[in-house]
N, C-alpha and C positions, 0 to 999 in steps of 0.2 A: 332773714335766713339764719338760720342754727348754725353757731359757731362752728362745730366742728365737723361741718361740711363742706367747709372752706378747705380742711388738708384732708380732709378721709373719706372715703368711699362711703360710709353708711356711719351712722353712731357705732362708738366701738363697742363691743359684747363682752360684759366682763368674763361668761366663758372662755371667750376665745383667748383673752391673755392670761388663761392659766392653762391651755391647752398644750403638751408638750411642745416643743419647736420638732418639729419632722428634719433629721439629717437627710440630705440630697448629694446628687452627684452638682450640682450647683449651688454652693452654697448660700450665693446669692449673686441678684443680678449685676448689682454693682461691684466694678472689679478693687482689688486690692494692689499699691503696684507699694514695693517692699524694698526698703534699702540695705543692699549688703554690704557689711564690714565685720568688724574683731568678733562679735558676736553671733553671727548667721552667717560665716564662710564656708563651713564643714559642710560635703555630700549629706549628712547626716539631718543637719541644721534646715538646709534646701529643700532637701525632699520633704522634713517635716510644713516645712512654710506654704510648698506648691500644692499639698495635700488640705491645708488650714484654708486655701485659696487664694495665693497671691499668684499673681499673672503679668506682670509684670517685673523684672526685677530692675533696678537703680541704682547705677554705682555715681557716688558722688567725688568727683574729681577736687573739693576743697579739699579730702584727705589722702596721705598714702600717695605712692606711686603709679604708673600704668603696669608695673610688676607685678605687683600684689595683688590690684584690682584681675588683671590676666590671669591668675590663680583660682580667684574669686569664680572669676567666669568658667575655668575651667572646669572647675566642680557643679556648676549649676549647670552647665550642659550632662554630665554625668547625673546629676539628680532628675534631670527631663527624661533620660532614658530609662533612670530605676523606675520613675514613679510615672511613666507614659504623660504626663499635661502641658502641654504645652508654655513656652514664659517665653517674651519679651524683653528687650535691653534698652534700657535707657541710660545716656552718659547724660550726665548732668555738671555743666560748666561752672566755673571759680566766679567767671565775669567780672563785673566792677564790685570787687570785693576785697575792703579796708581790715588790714588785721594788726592787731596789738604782737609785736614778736618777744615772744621770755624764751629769750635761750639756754640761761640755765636751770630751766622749768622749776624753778623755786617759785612755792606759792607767794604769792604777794597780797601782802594785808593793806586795805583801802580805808579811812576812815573819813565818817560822816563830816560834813564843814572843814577839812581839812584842801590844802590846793594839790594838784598834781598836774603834771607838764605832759602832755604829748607833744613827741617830736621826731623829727623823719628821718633822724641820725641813727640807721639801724645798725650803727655799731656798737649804741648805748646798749649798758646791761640795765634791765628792765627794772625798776623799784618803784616804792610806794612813793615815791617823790617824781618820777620818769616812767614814762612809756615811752617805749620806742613803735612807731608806724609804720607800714609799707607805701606810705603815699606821701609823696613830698607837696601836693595842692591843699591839703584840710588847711593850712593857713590862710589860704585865699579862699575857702569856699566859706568860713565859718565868720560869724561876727559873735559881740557880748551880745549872750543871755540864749544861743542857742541851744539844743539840747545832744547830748552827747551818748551813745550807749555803747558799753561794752559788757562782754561776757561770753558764758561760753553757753547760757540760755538756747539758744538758737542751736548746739549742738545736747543737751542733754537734757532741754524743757525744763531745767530746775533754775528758778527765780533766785538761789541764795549763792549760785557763782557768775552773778550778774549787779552789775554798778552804774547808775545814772551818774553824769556829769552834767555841768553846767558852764557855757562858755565863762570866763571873766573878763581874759584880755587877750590877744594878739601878740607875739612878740615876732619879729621874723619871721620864719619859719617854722616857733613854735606858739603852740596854744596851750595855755595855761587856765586850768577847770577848778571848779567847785565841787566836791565830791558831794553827793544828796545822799547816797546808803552806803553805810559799813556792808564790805563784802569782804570776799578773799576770793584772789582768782589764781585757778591752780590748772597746770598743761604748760605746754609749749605755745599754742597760739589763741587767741579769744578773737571772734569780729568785735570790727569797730563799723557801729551804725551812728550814720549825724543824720537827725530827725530831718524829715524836708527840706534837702538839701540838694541841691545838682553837685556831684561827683564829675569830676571830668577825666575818667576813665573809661575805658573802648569798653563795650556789653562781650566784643566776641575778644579776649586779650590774645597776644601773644602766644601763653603758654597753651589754651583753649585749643588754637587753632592748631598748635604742635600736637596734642594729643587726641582730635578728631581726627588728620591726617595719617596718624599714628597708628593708634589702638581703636578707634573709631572704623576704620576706613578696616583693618585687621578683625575687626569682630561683626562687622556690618550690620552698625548700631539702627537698631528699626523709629526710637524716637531722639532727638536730642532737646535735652530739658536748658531752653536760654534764661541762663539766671539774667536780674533785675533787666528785664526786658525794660526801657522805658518809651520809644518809638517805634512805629509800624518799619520806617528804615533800619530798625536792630537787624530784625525779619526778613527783611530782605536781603540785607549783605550775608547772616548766617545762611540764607538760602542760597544765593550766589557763591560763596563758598562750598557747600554740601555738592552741587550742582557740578561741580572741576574733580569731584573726589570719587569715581567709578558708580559702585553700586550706591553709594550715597545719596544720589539724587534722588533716591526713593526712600530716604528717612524724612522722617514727619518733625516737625517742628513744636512744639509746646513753649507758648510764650510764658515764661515763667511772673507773673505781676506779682512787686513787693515793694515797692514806695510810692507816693505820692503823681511822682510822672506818670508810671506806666498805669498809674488808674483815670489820669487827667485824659491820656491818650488811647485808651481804651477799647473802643468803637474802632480805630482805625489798626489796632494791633491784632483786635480778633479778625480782622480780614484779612490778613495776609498770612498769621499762623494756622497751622493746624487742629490745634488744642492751646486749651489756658491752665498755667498751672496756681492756682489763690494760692502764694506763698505767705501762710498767714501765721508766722511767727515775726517775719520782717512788717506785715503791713500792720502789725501791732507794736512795732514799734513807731511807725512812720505817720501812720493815723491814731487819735485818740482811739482807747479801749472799746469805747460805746459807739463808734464810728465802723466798726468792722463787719460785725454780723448785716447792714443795711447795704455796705457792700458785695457781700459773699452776694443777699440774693439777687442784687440788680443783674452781677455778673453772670450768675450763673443762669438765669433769666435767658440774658442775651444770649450764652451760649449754647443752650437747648432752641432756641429760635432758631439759632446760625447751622445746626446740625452741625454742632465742633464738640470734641468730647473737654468736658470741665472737670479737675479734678483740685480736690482739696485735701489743703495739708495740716499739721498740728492737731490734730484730731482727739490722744490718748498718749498726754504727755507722762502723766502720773504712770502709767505703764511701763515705764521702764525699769522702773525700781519695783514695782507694786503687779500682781497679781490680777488684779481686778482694776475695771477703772473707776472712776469718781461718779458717782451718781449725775453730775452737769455734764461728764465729757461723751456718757452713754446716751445723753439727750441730747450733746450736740453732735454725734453721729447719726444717730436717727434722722435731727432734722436738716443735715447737709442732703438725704437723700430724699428727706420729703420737698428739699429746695431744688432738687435736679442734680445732684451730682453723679457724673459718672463712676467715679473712681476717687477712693480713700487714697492718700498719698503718705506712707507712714518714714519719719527719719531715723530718729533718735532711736524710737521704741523698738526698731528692728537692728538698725545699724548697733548700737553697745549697749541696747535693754536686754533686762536679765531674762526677757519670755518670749522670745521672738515668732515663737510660734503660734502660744496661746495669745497674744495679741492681735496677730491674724485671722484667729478662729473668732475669738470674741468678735471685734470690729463686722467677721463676714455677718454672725447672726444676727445681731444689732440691726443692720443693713437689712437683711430679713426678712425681720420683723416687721421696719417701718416699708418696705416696698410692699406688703400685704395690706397696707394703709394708703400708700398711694394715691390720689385722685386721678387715676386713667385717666376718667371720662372728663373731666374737667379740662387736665392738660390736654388730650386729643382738640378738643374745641376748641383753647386756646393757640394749638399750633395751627390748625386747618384754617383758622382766622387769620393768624401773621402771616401764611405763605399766602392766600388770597388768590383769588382768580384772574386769568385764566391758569390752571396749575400746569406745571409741566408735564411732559408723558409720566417720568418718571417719578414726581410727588403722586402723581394722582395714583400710580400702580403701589409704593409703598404704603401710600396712606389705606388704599381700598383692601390691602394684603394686612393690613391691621385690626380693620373696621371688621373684615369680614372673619377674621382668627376669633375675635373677641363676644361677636353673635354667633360664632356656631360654638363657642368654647373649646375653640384648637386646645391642643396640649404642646405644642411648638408650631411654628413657623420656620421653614424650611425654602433657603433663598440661595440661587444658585447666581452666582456673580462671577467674575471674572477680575476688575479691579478692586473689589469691594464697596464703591458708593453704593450699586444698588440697597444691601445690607445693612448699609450706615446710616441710609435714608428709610429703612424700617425702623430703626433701633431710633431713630430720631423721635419717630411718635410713639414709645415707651409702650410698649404693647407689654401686657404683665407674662405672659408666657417666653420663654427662651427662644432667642433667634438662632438656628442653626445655618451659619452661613457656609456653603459650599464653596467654598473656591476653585475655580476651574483654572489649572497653570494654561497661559496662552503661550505658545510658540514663539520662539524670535531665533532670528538669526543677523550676525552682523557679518557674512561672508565669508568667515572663518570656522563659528562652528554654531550649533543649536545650542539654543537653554531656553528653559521653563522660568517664566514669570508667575509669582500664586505665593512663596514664601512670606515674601516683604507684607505684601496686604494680609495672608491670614494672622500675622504674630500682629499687624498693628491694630486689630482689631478686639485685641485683648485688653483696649484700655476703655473700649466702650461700652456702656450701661447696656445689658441682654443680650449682648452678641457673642457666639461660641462659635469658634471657626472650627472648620476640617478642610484641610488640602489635598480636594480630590487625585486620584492614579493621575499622571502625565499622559499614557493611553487614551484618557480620554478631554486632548483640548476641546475647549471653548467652543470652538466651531462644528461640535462633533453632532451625530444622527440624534434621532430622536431614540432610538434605539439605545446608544450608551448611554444616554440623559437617564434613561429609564433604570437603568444596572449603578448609575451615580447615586439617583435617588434610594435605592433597593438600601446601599452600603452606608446612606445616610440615617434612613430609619431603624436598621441595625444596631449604628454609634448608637441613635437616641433609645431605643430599646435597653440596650447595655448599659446605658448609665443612667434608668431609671425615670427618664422622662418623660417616653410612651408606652404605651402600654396596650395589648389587643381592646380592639372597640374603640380607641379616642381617634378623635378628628387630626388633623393635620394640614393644614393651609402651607401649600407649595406654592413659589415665585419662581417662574423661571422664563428664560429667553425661546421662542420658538421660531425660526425663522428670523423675520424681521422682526416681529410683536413679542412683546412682554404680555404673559396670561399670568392668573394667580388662579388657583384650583384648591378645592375641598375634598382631601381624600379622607375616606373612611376608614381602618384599618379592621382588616379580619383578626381572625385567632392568629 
């Protein structure tokens, strides 16, 4: 078999990669989800981001207040209504997370083969002979010769405010290291990673839990990102929590993996969360270098089989400072998406990179590009073989609503749902045209008054590879005639009209509920 049959639909045509890239109202199928801070706060900033196409937005709680962030958010609701696109909230937890504290944010110069002390006395002033830690256990979890990392790496993707250590000895309470590289580390706070190590700090802490109840529960966060998820019980207790907190119980989970545990236990953490987030700044430190890409694709693997949205991070480090990215980091965007990824997860590059927008534009076409390379057909086969027979009603009506878009050469697929699985179970078998997912609000009443369910499911849907929601009129619940199905659908092909996706004469494969049955149908469109 010819090599490049294994990732691409057909040998590639040197025509076609010199052939303009066509702008679209999608910029690509896979989503972008974008972290806001000091750099992309401004209405201004936002609307440029949600136009470049991020769908997502992520406030990351290791920085700043829930004040700030609440600022943050309030201008990104105001840029969803400048710029009509819908976006997503993700709160992303501190977790078990060890940090080096300089409080009189004097840089501190580190040199090569010289010693330095950390120690849990956070009322030491920080120097190149002392750190001080947040965690009074690193004496008991670490022995000589283990490896030790600090920096501020993991916040700005630059390698040269970052310093390896090297256990030597024990004393107390404190550990005292081998410096391996001159660095200089400059801020108030740096992580401190101890390479493969068990931490014995709670995944959901304290303060997490204050600010989910908080501003979580106040902004009715649609995913919650669990930093260093390491067991399937992380997932569970964060779920059991979410579950006491109102509308919460309908935030989605993303088990966030980044050391050594949470990949040991794996298999039993994708069953319990909702989505996986390859936190792979951390699991580059935790696994050898050469060790990471063989993980990305097991995982992401699994969680295209599991129909769970996978998203990956560290993508377009060089971007922050830089314009363009690196000739490897535009190849390894590409090939996250020819490995199955849903969703690019960007930190640095958005949160206090100097392009926050053009980062987002870049990365969407990048993504693009390689989704026109694809192997549909391949993955199709490979999924309809791991779900295996007998299929469920509902595999068999996504999978056939694919099969059949793809032989008549649909120009979308158009899926009318009520919770969203049905949708997520198209989008599972990576059909190359756009899924238009209708959501239908259902009715509820708890005795006191009515409300419409449909919001939660359409924004969570933003994180998944070809899924574009719209939140059908309330007028017409779930359980409505065949009649308003018909006036849902009308205002569905309208959206897709207007933003360029269909057009008179193309096909259009509709999924929807009728009665008891699920039908899927080939409409033709007139002028």
């Amino acid at each position: 078999m010819h090599s490049t049959h294994l990732l691409l639909e057909e040998p590639i045509r040197m025509a076609s990669i010199l052939e303009p890239s066509k702008a679209s109202f999608f910029p690509a199928m896979t989503k972008i989800v974008g972290t806001l801070g000091p750099k992309s706060r401004s209405v201004e900033v936002i609307s440029g981001c949600l136009k470049a196409g991020m769908s997502v937005a992520r406030f990351d709680f290791s920085w700043h207040d829930p004040e700030y962030h609440q600022e943050t958010l309030e201008n990104l609701r105001a840029a969803v209504k400048l710029t009509k696109k819908l976006c997503a909230v993700m709160l992303d937890t501190v977790g078990a997370e060890m940090q080096v504290v300089n409080k009189s944010e004097k840089a501190i110069s580190l040199q090569a083969d010289a010693m330095v002390i950390l120690t849990p006395d956070a009322g030491q002033e920080a120097s190149s002979e002392l750190l001080p830690i947040n965690f009074d256990g690193l004496s008991k979890a670490v022995k000589k010769g283990d490896t030790i990392f600090i920096g501020q790496y993991l916040f700005t993707g630059s390698e040269t405010t970052s310093v390896w250590l090297e256990v030597s000895e024990v004393k107390g309470n404190d550990v005292v290291c081998v410096i391996k590289n001159s660095a200089t580390l400059a801020g108030s706070l740096f992580t401190l990673h101890a390479s493969q190590i068990h931490i014995d700090l709670p995944t959901l802490t304290a303060k997490d839990k204050e600010v989910i109840s908080t501003w979580g529960v106040q902004n009715k966060i649609d995913f919650l990102s669990l930093s260093y998820t390491r067991h399937a019980e992380d997932v569970r207790q964060a779920r059991e929590f979410l579950s006491k907190l109102g509308d919460l119980h309908q935030t989605q989970i993303f088990a966030k993996i980044e050391n050594i545990e949470g990949l040991n236990h794996f298999d039993e953490i994708l069953q319990e969360a909702d989505g996986i987030i390859l936190s792979r700044g951390n699991l580059g430190i935790d696994l050898p270098p050469e060790k990471v890409f063989l993980f990305q694709k097991a995982a992401l693997y699994k969680c295209n089989m599991a129909g769970k949205p996978a998203v990956v991070t560290r993508v377009v480090d060089s971007m922050t400072d830089n314009l363009r990215p690196t000739r490897a980091e535009a190849t390894d965007v590409a090939n996250a998406v020819l490995d199955g990824s849903d969703a690019i997860l960007l930190g640095a590059e958005t949160l206090r990179g100097l392009y926050p927008v053009e980062t987002i534009s870049t990365v969407g076409k990048i993504c693009s590009e390689a989704e026109k390379v694809f192997n549909q057909d391949m993955y199709f086969k490979k999924t309809v073989k791991y779900v295996g027979e007998p299929m469920t009603h509902l595999e068999s009506i996504a999978s056939s609503a694919v099969r059949a878009a793809i032989k008549v050469k649909a120009s979308v697929i158009i899926c009318f749902t009520s919770s969203g699985r049905a949708a997520r179970l198209i989008a599972k078998y990576r059909p190359t045209m756009p899924v238009l997912s209708v959501v239908i609000p259902r009715l509820k009443t708890n005795q006191l008054k009515w409300s419409f369910s449909g919001a939660f499911e359409a924004r969570q849907s933003l994180i998944v590879r070809g899924l574009f929601p719209m939140l059908a009129d309330p007028r017409h619940p779930a359980e409505s005639t065949s009649a308003s199905n018909e006036s849902v659908l009308r205002v569905a092909l309208d959206h897709g009209k207007a933003a360029g996706v269909i057009k008179s004469h193309d096909r259009v494969v509709v999924c929807q509920k009728v009665g008891d049955a699920s039908v899927v149908k080939i409409i033709e469109l007139e002028d």
